[in-house]
BALOBA-1460 file (C-alpha; in Angstrom, 3 decimals):
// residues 279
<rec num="1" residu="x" x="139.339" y="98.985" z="137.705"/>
<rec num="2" residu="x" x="140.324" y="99.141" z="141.072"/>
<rec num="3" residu="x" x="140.939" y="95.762" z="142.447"/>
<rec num="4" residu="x" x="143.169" y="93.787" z="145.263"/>
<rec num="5" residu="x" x="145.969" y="92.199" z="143.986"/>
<rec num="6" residu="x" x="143.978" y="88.287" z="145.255"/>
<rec num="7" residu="x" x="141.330" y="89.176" z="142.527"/>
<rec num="8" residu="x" x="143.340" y="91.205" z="139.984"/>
<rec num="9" residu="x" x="142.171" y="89.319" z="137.082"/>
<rec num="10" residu="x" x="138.484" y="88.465" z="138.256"/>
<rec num="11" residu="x" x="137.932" y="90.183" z="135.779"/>
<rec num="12" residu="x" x="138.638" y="88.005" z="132.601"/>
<rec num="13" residu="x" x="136.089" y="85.670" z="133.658"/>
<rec num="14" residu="x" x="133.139" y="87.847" z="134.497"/>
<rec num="15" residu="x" x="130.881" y="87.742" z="131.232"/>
<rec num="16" residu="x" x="126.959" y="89.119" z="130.910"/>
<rec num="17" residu="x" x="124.765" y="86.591" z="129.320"/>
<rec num="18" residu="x" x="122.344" y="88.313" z="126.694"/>
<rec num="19" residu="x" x="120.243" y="85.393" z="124.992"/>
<rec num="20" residu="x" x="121.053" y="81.876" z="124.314"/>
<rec num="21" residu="x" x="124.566" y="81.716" z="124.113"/>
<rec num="22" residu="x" x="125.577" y="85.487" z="123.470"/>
<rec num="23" residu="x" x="127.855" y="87.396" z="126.048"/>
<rec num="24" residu="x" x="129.088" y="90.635" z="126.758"/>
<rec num="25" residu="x" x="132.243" y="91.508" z="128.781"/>
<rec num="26" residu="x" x="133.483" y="94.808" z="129.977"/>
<rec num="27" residu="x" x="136.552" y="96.247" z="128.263"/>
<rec num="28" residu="x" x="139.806" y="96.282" z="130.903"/>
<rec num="29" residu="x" x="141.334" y="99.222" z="129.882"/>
<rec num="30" residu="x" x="144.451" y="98.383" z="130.612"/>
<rec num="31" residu="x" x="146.927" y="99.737" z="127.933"/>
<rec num="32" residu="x" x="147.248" y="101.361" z="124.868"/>
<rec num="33" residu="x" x="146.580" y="97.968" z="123.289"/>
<rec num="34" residu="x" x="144.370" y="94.676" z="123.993"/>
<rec num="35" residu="x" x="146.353" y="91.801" z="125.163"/>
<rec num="36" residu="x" x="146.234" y="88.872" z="122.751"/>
<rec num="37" residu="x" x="145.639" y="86.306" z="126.073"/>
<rec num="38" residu="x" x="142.595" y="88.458" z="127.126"/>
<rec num="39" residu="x" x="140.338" y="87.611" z="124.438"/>
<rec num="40" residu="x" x="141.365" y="84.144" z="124.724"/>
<rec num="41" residu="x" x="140.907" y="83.768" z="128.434"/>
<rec num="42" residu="x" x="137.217" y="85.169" z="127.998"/>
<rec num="43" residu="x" x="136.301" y="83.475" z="124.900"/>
<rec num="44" residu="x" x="137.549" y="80.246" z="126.904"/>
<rec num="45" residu="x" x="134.530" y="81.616" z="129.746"/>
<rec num="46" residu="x" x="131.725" y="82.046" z="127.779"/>
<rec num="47" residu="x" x="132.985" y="78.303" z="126.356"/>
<rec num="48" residu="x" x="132.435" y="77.103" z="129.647"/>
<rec num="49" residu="x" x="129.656" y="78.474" z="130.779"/>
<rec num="50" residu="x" x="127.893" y="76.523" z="127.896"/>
<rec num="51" residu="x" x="129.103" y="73.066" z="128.729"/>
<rec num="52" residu="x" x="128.781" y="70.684" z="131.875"/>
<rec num="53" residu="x" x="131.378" y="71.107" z="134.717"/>
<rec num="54" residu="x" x="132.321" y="67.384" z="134.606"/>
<rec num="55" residu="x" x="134.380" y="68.173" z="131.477"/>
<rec num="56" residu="x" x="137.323" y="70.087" z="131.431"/>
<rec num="57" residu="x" x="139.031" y="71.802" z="127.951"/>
<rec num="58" residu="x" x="141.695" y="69.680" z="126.865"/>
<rec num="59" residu="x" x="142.628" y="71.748" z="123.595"/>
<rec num="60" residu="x" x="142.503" y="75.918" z="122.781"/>
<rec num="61" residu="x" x="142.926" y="76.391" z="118.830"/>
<rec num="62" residu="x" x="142.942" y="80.799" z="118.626"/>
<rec num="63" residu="x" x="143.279" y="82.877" z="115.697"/>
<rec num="64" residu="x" x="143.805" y="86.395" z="116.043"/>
<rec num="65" residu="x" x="142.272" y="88.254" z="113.433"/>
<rec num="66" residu="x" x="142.813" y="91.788" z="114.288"/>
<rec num="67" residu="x" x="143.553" y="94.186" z="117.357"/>
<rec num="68" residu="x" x="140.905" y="94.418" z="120.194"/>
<rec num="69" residu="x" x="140.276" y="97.902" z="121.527"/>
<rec num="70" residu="x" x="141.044" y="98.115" z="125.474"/>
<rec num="71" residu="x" x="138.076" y="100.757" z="125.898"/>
<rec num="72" residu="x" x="135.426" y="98.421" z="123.525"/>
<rec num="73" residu="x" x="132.744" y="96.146" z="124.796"/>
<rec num="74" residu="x" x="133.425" y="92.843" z="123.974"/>
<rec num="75" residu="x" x="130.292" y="90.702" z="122.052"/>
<rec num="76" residu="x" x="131.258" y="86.666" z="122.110"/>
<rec num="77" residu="x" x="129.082" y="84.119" z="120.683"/>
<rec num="78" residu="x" x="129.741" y="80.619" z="121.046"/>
<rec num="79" residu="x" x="128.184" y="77.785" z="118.753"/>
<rec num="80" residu="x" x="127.390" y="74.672" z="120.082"/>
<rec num="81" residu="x" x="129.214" y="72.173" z="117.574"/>
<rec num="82" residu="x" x="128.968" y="68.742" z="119.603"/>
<rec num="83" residu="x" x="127.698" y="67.005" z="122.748"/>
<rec num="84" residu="x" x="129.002" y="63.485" z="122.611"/>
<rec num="85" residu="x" x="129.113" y="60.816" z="125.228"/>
<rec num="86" residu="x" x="132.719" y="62.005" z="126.087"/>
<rec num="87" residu="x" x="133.743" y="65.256" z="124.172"/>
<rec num="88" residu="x" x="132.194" y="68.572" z="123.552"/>
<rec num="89" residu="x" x="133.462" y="71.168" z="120.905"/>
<rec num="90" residu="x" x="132.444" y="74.955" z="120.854"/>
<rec num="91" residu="x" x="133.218" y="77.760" z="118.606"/>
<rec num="92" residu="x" x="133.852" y="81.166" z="120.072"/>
<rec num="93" residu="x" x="133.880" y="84.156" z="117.968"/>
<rec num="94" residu="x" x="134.294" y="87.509" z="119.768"/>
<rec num="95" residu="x" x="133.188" y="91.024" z="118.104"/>
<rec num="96" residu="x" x="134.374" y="94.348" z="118.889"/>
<rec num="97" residu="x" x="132.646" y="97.289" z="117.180"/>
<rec num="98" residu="x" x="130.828" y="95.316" z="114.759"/>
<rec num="99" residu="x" x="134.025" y="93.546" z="113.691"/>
<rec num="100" residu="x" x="135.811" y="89.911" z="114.504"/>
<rec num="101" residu="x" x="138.366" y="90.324" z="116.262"/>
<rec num="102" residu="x" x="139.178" y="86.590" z="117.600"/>
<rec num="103" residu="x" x="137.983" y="83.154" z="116.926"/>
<rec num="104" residu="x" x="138.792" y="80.476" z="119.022"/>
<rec num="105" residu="x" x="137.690" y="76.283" z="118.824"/>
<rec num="106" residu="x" x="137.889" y="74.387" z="122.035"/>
<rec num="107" residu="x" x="137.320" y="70.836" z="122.870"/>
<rec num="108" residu="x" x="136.204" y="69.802" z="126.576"/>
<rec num="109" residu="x" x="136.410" y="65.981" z="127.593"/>
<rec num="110" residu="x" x="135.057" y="64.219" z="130.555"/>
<rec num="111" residu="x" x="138.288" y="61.766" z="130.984"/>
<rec num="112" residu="x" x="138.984" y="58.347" z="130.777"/>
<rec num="113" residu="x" x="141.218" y="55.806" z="132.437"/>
<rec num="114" residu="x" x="144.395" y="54.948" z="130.318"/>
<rec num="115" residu="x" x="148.218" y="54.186" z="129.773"/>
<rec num="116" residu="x" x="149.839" y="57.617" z="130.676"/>
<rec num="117" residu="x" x="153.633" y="58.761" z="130.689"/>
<rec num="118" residu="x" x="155.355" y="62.403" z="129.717"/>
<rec num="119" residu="x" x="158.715" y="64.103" z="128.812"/>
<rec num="120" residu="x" x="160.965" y="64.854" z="131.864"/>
<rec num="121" residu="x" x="160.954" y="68.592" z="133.313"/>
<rec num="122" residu="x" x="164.943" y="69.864" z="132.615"/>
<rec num="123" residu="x" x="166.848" y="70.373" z="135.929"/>
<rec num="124" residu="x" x="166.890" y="73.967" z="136.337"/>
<rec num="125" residu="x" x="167.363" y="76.574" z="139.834"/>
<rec num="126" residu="x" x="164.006" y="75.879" z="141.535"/>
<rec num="127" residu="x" x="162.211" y="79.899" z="141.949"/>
<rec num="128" residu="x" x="163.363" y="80.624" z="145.262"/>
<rec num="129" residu="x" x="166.727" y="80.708" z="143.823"/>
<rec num="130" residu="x" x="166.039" y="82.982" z="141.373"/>
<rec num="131" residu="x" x="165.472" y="86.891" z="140.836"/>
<rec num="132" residu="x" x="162.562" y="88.482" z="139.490"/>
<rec num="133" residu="x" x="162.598" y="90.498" z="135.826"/>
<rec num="134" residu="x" x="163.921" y="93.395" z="137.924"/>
<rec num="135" residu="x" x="167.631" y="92.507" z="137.573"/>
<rec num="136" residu="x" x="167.309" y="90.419" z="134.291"/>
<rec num="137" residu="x" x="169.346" y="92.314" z="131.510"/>
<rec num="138" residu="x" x="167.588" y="90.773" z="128.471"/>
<rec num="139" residu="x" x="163.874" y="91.242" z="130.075"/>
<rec num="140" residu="x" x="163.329" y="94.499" z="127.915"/>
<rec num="141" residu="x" x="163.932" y="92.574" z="124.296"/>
<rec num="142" residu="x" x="161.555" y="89.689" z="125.301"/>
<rec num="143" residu="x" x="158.422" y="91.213" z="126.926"/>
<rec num="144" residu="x" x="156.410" y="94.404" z="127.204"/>
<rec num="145" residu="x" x="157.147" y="96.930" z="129.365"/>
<rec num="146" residu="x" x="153.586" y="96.671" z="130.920"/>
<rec num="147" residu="x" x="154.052" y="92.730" z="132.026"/>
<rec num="148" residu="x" x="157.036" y="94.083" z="133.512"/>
<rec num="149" residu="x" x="155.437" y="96.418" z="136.023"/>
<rec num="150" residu="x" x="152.441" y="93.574" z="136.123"/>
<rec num="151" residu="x" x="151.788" y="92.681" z="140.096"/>
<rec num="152" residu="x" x="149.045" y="90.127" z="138.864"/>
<rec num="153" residu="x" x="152.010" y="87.591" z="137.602"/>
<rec num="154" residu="x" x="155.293" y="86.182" z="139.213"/>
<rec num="155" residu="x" x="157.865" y="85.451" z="136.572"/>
<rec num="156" residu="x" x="161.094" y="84.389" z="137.842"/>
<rec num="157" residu="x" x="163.679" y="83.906" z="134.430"/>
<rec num="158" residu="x" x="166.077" y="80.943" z="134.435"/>
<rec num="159" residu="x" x="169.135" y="82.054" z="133.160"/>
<rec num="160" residu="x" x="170.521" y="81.508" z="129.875"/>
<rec num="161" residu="x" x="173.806" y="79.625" z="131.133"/>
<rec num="162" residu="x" x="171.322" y="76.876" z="132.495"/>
<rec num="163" residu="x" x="169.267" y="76.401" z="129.301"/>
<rec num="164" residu="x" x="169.640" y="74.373" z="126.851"/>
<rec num="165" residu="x" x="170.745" y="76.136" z="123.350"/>
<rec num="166" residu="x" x="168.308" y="78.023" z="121.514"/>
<rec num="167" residu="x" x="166.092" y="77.308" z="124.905"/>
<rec num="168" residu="x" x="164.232" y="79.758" z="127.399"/>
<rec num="169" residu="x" x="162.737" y="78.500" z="130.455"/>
<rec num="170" residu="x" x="161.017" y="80.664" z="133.415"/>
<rec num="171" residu="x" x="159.284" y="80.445" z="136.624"/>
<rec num="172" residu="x" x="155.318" y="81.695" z="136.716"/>
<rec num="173" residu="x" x="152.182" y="81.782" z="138.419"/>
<rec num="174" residu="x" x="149.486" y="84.068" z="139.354"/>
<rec num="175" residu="x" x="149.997" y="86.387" z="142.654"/>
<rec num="176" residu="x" x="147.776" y="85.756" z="145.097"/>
<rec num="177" residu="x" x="145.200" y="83.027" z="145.559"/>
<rec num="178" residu="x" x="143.050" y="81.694" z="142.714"/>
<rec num="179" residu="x" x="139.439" y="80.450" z="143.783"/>
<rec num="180" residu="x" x="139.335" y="76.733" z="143.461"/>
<rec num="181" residu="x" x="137.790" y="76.500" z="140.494"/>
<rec num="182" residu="x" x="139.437" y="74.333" z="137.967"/>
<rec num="183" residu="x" x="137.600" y="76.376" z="134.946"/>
<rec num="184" residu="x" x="139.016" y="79.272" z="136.430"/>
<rec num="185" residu="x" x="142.536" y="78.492" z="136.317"/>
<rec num="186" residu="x" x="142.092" y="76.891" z="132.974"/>
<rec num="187" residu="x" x="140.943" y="80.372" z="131.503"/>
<rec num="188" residu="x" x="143.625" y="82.303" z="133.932"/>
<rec num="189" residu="x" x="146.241" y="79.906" z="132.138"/>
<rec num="190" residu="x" x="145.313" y="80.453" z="128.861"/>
<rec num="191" residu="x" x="145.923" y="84.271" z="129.689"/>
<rec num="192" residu="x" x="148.995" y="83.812" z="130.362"/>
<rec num="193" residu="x" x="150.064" y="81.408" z="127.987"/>
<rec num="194" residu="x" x="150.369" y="84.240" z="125.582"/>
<rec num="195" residu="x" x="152.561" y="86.176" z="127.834"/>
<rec num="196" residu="x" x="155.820" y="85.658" z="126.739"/>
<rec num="197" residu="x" x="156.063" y="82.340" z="124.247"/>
<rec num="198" residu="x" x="155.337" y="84.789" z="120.781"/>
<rec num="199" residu="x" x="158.437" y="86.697" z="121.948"/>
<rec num="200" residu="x" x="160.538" y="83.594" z="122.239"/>
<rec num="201" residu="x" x="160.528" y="83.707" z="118.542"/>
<rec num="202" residu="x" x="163.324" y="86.735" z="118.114"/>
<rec num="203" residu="x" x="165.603" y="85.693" z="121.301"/>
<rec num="204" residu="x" x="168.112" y="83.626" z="118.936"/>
<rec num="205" residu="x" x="168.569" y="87.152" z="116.774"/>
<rec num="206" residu="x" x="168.327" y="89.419" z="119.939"/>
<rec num="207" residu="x" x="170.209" y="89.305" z="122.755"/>
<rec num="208" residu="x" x="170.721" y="92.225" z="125.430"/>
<rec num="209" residu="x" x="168.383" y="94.980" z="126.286"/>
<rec num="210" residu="x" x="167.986" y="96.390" z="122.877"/>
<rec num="211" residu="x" x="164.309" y="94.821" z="120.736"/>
<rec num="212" residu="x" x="164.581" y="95.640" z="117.340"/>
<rec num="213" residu="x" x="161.309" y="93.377" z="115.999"/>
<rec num="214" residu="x" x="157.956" y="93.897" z="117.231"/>
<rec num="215" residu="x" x="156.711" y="89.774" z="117.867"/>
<rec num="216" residu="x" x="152.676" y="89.711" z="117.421"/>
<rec num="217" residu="x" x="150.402" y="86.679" z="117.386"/>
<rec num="218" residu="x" x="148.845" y="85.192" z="114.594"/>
<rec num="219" residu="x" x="147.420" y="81.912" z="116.020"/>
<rec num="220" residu="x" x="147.683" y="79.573" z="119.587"/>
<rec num="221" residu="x" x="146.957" y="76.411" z="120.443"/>
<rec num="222" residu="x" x="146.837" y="74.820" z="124.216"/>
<rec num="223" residu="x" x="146.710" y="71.437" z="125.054"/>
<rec num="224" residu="x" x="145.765" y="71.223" z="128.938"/>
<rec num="225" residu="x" x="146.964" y="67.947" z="129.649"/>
<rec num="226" residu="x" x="145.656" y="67.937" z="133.335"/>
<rec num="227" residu="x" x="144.020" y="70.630" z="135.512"/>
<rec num="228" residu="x" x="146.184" y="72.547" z="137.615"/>
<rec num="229" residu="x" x="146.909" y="75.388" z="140.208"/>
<rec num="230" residu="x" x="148.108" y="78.732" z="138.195"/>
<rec num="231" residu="x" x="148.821" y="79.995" z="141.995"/>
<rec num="232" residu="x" x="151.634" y="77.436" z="142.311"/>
<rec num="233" residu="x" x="155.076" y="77.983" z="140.384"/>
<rec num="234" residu="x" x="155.351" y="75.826" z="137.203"/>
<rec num="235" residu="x" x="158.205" y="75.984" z="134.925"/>
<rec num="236" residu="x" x="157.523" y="76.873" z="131.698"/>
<rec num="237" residu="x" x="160.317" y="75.953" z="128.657"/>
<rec num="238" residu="x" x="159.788" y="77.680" z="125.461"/>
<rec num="239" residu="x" x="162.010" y="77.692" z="122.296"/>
<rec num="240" residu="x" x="161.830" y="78.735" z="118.737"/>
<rec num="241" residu="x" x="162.267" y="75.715" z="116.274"/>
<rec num="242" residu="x" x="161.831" y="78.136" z="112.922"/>
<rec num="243" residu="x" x="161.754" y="81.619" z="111.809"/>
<rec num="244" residu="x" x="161.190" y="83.005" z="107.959"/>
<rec num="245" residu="x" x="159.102" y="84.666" z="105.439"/>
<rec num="246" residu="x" x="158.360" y="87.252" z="108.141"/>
<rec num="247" residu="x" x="156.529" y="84.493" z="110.771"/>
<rec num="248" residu="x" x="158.118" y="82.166" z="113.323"/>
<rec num="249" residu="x" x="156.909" y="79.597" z="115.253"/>
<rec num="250" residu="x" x="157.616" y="79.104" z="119.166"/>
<rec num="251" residu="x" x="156.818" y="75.638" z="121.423"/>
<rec num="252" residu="x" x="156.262" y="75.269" z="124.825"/>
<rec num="253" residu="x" x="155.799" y="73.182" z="127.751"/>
<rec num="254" residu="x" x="154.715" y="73.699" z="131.482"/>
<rec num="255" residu="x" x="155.805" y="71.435" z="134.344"/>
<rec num="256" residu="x" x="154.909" y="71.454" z="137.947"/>
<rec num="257" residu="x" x="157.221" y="72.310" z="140.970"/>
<rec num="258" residu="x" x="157.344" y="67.882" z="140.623"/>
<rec num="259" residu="x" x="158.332" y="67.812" z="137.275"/>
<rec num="260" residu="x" x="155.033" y="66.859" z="135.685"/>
<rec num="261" residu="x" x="154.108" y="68.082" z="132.088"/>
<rec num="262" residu="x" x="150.301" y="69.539" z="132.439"/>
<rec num="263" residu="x" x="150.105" y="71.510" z="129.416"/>
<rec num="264" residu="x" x="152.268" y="71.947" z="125.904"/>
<rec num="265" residu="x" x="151.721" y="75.373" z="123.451"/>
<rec num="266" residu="x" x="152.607" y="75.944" z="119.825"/>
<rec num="267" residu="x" x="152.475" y="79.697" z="118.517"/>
<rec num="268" residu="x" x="152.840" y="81.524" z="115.474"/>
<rec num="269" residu="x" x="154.233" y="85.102" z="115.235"/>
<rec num="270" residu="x" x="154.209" y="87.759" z="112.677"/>
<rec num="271" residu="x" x="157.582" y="89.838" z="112.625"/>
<rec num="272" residu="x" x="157.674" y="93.356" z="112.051"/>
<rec num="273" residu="x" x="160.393" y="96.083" z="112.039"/>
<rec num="274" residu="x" x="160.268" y="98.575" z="115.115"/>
<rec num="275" residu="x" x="160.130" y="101.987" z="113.537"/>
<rec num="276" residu="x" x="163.647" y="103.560" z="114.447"/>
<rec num="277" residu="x" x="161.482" y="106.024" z="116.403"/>
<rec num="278" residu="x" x="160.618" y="104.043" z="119.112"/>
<rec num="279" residu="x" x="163.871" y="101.907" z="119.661"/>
C-alpha cells in the first residue's frame, strides 16, 4: 500500500460490510508475519460500526488464537450480546482462511457523572529530551526489527537509570495527524498497545542488544479510561510482575503529557527459545 505518512494506518479501520454484521478487510501485507495489534484494532472497527457513537469502548478483552496471514482476507463477525440503557457488549471473532484466528469481547458505555481520582504519572525526561530507538542499545532485545524502521509511530525510550526497578517507561504516539474521531484513535490505540508491552516480559532476564526468547501474545485486555489523542505524546510505563511455566504476564499504564492516567493494559506472553540460527 502506498500511503502518506498522515494516513499510514487508514488502513486498520477501513472494513467492507457484507450482510448484517459481517465484514471483510484487506490484508496489509506488511511483513513476514501479522501483527498481533492489527487484528485487534480492526476487530475493535467492525465493533463500532455496530453500536451508537454516543458510547465509547471502555474495555478490550483479546485472545489470540493463532497467526494471521499478512497476504489473507480478513472475515470478522461481530455478535450483538447487549444494548442496555448505558452499556453495550459485542463479540468479535475474525476468520482467516476458514479458520479463527482472534476473538475479541468489548464493552462500550455512554458515561456517567461520578467521584473520579487516578495513580500519579512517575517524573520522567519529558520527549523532547529524549532520543529516538536509533541510539538506544537495548532496542534490538525488546522490539521487532520492523517497529524499528516503523515511520507510522514515535517512540522515544526513557532510560533505564530513570525507571523504577524492574520498570520500562517510553514516549509514543502516532506520526502525523489523526482525524478527530474519537473511535478512531480508540482502535489506532489498541494497535499499538500491543507494540511493545508482551516484550516487557523478558527485559529483567535480557539486557543489551542480544534477544534470546521470542515474546508472543496469548491474550490483552484494555481499559480506556477516557478518550484521547494517539497524535499527542503519552507516556506509557510497563513492567513485568511474573514470569514461569513458559508464560509471563506484563502491566501497563498510559499518561498524558499532564500526567493523567487514560488507559491501563494487562498481557500475557508465551516464551519460546530463539533457534540458535537466528540469534
Amino acid at each position: 500500500m502506498n500511503r502518506s505518512l498522515t494516513d499510514r494506518l487508514a488502513w486498520l479501520t477501513e472494513l467492507e460490510r457484507l450482510e448484517g454484521d459481517v465484514f471483510v478487510a484487506l490484508p496489509s501485507g506488511r511483513s513476514a508475519r501479522m501483527f498481533g495489534g492489527e487484528a485487534a484494532a480492526r476487530a475493535l472497527a467492525a465493533a463500532q460500526a455496530t453500536v451508537s457513537a454516543d458510547r465509547a469502548v471502555h474495555v478490550a478483552q483479546a485472545s489470540y488464537l493463532r497467526p494471521g496471514n499478512p497476504s489473507a482476507p480478513l472475515w470478522l463477525r461481530v455478535a450483538r450480546l447487549r444494548d442496555g440503557r448505558a452499556f453495550s457488549q459485542r463479540r468479535v471473532d475474525v476468520e482467516q482462511e476458514g479458520k479463527l484466528i482472534f476473538t475479541a469481547m468489548f464493552s462500550f458505555h455512554a458515561g456517567a457523572a461520578a467521584f473520579e481520582h487516578h495513580d500519579p504519572m512517575p517524573v520522567v525526561p519529558a520527549p523532547g529530551e529524549l532520543g529516538g530507538v536509533e541510539g538506544w542499545s537495548e532496542a534490538a532485545a525488546v522490539w521487532p526489527q520492523w517497529l524499528l524502521g516503523d515511520p507510522s509511530v514515535e517512540l522515544r525510550p526513557v532510560p533505564s537509570g530513570a525507571d523504577p526497578a524492574g520498570t520500562r517507561a517510553l514516549w509514543y504516539r502516532a506520526a502525523g495527524p489523526v482525524p478527530d474521531d474519537p473511535a478512531i484513535h480508540a482502535c489506532r490505540w489498541l494497535y499499538a498497545s500491543d507494540l511493545t508491552l508482551v516484550a516487557s516480559i523478558r527485559l529483567p532476564h535480557e539486557r543489551g542488544s542480544r534477544k534470546t526468547w521470542l515474546m508472543t501474545s496469548l491474550n490483552h485486555t484494555v481499559w480506556f479510561h477516557r478518550p484521547f489523542r494517539v497524535d499527542d505524546w503519552h507516556l506509557v510505563v510497563q513492567r513485568s510482575s511474573r514470569a514461569c511455566d513458559g508464560r509471563g504476564l506484563a502491566s501497563g499504564k498510559v499518561f498524558t503529557r499532564g500526567g493523567e492516567l487514560v488507559s491501563s493494559l494487562a498481557q500475557e506472553g508465551l516464551a519460546s527459545p530463539i533457534p540458535s540460527v537466528y540469534k
